[in-house]
C-alpha positions as CSV (number, residue, x, y, z in Angstrom):
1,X,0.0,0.0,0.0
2,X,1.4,3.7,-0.9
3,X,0.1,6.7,1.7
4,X,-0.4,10.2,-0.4
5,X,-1.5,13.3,0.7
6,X,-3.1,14.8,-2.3
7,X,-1.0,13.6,-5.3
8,X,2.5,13.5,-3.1
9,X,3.8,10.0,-2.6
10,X,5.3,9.9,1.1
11,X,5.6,5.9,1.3
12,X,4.7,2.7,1.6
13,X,2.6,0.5,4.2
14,X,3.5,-2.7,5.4
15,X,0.5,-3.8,7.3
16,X,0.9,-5.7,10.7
17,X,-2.2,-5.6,12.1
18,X,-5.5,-3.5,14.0
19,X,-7.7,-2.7,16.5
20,X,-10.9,-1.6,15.0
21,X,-11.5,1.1,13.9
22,X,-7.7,1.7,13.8
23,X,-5.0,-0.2,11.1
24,X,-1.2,-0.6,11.9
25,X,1.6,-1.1,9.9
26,X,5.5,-0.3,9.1
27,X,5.9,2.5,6.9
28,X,8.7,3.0,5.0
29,X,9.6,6.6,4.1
30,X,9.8,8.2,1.1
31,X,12.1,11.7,0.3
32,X,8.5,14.0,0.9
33,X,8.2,12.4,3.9
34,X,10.8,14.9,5.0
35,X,8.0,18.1,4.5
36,X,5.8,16.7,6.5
37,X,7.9,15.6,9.6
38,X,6.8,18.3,12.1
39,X,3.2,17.5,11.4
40,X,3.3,13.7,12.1
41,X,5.7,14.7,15.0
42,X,2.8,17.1,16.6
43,X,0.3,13.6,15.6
44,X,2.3,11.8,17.8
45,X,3.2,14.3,20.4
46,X,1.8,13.1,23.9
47,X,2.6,17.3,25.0
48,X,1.1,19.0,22.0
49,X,1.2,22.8,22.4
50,X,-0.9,25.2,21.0
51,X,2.4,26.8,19.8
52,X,3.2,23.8,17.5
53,X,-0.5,24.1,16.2
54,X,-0.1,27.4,14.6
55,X,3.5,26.5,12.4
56,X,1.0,23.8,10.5
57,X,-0.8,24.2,7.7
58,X,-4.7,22.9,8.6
59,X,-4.9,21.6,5.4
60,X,-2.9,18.9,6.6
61,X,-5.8,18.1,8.7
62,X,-8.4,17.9,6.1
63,X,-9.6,13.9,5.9
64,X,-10.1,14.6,2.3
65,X,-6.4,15.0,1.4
66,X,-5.4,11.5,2.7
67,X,-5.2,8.3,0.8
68,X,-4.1,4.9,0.8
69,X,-3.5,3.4,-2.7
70,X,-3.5,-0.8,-2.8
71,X,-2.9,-2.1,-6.0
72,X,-5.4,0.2,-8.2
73,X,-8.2,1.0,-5.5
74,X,-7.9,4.5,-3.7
75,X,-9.1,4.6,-0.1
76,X,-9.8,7.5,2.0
77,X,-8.6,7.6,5.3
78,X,-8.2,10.2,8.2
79,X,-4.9,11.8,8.6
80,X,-2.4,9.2,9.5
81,X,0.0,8.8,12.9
82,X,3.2,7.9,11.8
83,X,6.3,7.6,14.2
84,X,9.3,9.0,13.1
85,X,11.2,7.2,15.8
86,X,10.0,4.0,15.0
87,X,8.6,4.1,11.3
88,X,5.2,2.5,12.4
89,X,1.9,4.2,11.0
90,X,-1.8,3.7,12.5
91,X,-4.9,5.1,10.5
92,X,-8.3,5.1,10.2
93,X,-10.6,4.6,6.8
94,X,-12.8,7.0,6.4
């Protein structure tokens, strides 16, 4: 599976598993998965700060912009968590 936001390929999926409603995976990075680093970091953050919040574009967190392609099928999903530490992803389908 390949993650986009809009028509920018940031990598691919390895899936490992879920808990409905949430899917997990390993996701291997891509070279625009460097533009949108601080946003998954603030995702992931366990101290976000309403400081971060205003350096990030919102359309990052329109569900609309998000998709999964697997093999020829597009899937919507909600804005992915990915871990840059780590390189695991969890979503949601929309």
């Amino acid at each position: 599976m390949q993650l986009f936001y809009k028509d920018i390929y940031l990598g691919d999926i390895i899936m490992t598993g879920g808990d409905f409603p949430w899917v997990h995976g390993d996701f291997i990075k891509y070279s625009e998965y460097g533009n949108f680093k601080n946003f998954f970091n603030f995702l992931v953050s366990e101290e976000k700060k309403n400081e971060d919040l205003k350096n990030i574009d919102a359309d990052l967190f329109d569900e609309n912009n998000w998709t999964i392609k697997n093999e020829e099928e597009i899937i919507g999903i909600f804005e992915p968590y990915i871990s840059d530490e780590t390189n695991k992803i969890s979503f949601r389908y929309r």
